[in-house]
N, C-alpha and C positions, 0 to 999 in steps of 0.2 A: 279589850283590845285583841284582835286577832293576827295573830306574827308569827314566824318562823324563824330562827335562827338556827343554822346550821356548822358544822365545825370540823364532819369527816370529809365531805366531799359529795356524799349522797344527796341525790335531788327527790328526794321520798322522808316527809310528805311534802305536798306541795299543794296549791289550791285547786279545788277538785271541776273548778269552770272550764269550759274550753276555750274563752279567751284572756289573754293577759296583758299586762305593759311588762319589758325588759328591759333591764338599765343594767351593761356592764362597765365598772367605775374604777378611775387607779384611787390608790393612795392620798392624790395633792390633796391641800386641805379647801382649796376653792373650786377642785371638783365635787369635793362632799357639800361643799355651800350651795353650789349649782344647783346638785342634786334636793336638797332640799328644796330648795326652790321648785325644781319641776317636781316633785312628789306633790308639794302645796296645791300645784296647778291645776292636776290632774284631778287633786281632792275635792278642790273647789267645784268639779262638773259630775265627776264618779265614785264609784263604790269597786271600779274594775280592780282585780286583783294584781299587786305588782310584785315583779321577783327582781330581785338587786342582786348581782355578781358581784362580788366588793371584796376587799381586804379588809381584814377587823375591824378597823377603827369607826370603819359606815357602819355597823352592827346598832350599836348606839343611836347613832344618829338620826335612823329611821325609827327608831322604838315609840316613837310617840305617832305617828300613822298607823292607820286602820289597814286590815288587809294588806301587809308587808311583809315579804318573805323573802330570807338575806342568805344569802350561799356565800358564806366565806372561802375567799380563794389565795394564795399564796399572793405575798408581796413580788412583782417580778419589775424591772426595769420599763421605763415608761411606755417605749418603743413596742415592748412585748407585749402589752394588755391590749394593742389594736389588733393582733393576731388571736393572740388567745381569747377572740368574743368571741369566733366561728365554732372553735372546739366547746365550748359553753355553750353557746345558740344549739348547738347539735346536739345536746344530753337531752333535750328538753320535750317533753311528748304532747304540747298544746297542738290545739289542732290551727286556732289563730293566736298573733303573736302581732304588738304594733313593738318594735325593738326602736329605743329611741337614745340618743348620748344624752349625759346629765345635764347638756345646754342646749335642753331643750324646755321649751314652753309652749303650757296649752293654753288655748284659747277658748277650746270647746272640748268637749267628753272626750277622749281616746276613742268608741263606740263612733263618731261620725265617721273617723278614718277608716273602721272594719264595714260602714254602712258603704260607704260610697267606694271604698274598693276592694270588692268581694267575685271578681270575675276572675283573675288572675291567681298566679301561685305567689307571685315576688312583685313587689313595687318597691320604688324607689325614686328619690331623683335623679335626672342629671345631673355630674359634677360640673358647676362654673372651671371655664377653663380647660373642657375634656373635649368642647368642640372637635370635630373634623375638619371644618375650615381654616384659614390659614389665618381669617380674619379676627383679629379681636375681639371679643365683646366688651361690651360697658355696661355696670348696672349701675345703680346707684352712687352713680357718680364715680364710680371703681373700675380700673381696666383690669381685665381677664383675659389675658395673652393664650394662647394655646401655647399647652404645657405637655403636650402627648406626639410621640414617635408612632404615626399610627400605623405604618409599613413593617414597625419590629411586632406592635402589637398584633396585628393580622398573621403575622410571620407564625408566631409564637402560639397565637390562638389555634392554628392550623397543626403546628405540632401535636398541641395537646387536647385536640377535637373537639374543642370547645367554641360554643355558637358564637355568632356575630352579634354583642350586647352591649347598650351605653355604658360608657363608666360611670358606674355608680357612686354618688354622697350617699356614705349609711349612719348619718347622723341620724334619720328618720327611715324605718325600713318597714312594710307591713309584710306579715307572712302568714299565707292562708293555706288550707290543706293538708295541716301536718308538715309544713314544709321544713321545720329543722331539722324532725328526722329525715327528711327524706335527703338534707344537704351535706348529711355525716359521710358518706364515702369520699365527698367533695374535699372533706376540708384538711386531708393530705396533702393535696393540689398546693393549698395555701401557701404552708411549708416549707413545701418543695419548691416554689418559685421564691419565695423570701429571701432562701438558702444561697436558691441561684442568683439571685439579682446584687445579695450581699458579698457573695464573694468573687462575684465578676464572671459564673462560669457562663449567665447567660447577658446579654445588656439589657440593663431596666429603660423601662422605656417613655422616662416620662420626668423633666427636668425639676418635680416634686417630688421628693422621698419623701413628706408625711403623708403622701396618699397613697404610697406601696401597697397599705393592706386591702385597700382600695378597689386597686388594681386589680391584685393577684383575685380578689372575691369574684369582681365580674367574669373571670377566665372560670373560676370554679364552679359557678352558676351556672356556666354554661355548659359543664360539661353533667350535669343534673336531668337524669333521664326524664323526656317526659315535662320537663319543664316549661310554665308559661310564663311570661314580664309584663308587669306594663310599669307604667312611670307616673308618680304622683305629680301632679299639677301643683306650678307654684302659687295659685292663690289660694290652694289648701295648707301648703305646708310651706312657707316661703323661708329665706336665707333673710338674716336679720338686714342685711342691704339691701332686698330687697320688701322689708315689712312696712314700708311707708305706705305703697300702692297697695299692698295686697292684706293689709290689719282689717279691715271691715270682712272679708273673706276667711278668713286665718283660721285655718284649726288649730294648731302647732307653727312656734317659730325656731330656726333653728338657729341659736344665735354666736358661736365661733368666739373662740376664746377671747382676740384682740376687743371684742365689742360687750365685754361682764360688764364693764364698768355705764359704759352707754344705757344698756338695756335696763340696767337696774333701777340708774335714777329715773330712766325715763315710764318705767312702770312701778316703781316705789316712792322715788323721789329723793333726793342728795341724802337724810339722814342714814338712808343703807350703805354707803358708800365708808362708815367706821368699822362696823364689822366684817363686810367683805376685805378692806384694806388690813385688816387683820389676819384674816385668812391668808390674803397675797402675800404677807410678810413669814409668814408661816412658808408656804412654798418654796420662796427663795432660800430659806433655808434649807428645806429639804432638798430639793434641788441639787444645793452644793454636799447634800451627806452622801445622798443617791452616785451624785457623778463620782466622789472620791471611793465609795466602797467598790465599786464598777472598773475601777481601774486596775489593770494586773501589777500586781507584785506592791500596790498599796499597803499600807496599814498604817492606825492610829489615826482612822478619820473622827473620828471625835462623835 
């Protein structure tokens, strides 16, 4: 077996290819379920090498894949591991990068995504719901109201000189170029708008807080000298609502917390549905440890 585990921090050694898969993971125990899952996925087409961000307990986890290489990083609150990928993604010296959430699924190689989008520095999708129009969409039988202030956005973007960019889903991200190092001066930016959005010094612009870090990414991407975007097409990488029409096409599905349970049976079949429920019950526990230790002036959470 070939594996890394790591424990001070350093990102040396690391696999010596220039391209990779990147998975930065919290804590929950049915993100590490996920995760295995999408490591399986990826196994079943490739040999491409993967690096896991993770807090200890993934360390294990992954130990039975090939070419898996685990960067332990400090336990931090849920809210903070969607900030702290950019400062991760930035340590990192590949020259391609497909960077994916642990709910994700392949359908085909990782390699199809670096084949077919290799003209650009950053892809991505568009976030459902980041619309500029006023009007709804529907997918999958789901309405997606616009969820974005796009007059603060523009506002905001012009402060801080950063380009005119879709807001981005970075559940599925490909990066070519060297492009994490070259996103490290950016991911200041990140921070600093988090800080502002949280404590009201600026208004957040967008009636979703889970998609802040979101946000703040696309603002900081923009300000990436030199920088080119394009935007991965949904019948390569599609949203699990929308995997009906577009599974014959499908490299990767990205499939959203509320729909584990969906996805599972309907690509495993009901008997996975004990151990995942397992997992969930784990969670919930944790969960309530997380939010009591998080609290000021707590103690005796148990």
């Amino acid at each position: 077996m070939t594996a890394g585990v790591q424990r001070d921090g350093r990102i040396l050694p690391l696999p010596a290819e220039r391209s990779v898969v990147i998975y930065v993971v919290n804590q929950l125990p049915t993100c590490h379920y996920m995760l295995d899952v999408s490591i399986g996925s990826v196994r079943r087409h490739s040999r491409i090498p993967i690096v896991v961000f993770s807090p200890l307990r993934a360390a294990n986890l992954v130990e039975r894949w090939e070419n898996v290489f685990v960067i332990e990083t400090r336990i931090e609150r849920l809210s903070e591991v969607y900030f702290s990928r950019w400062r991760h993604l930035a340590r990192l010296p590949f020259e391609r990068i497909v960077v994916v959430d642990a709910d994700t699924y392949f359908y085909r190689s990782p390699e199809h995504l670096l084949e077919k989008y290799d003209e650009f520095d950053f892809y991505a999708r568009e976030d459902l719901g980041a619309q500029r129009s006023r009007e709804s969409m529907y997918v999958g039988g789901l309405k997606f109201s616009p969820q974005v202030d796009w007059d603060i956005v523009d506002g905001q973007r012009r402060d801080y000189a950063a380009k005119d960019l879709p807001l981005y889903n970075v559940g599925v991200m490909v990066f070519n170029n060297h492009f994490a190092d070259r996103l490290r001066p950016a991911v200041h930016l990140i921070q600093t708008l988090r800080r502002a959005w949280t404590d009201g010094t600026l208004p957040y612009p967008c009636t979703n807080h889970h998609i802040m870090d979101e946000i703040a990414a696309s603002y900081a991407i923009g300000t990436v000298e030199g920088c080119t975007v394009g935007v991965l097409e949904r019948r390569d990488v599609p949203f699990f609502v929308e995997l009906e029409k577009s599974r014959a096409s499908a490299s990767a599905v990205h499939i959203w917390r509320a729909n584990y349970k969906r996805f599972l049976v309907q690509e495993f079949g009901r008997s996975i549905l004990t151990s995942f429920e397992e997992a969930y019950r784990e969670d919930l526990l944790l969960r309530a440890r997380l939010a009591c230790a998080y609290q000021k002036g707590r103690s005796n959470c148990g």
